[in-house]
N, C-alpha and C positions, 0 to 999 in steps of 0.2 A: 213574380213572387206570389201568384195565385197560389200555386200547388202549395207551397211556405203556411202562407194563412191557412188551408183547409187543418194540413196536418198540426199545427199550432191548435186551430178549433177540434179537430178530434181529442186531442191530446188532455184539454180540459173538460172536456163534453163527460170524456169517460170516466171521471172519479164521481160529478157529478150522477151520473144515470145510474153510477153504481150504490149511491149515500140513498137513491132513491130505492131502488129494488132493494136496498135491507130496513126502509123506512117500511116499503109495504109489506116485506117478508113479516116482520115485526109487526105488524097491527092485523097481519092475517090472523 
């Protein structure tokens, strides 16, 4: 159920890193 986990952890990783890259677009 490794491979489970990883794509479960991408799955969330990527709204996160995306809230960020408009957090920095934004304070560019």
């Amino acid at each position: 159920e490794e491979e489970r986990q990883k794509e479960l952890e991408e799955i969330y990783m990527l709204p996160r890193m995306r809230n960020c890259a408009k957090q920095i677009s934004s304070n560019g």
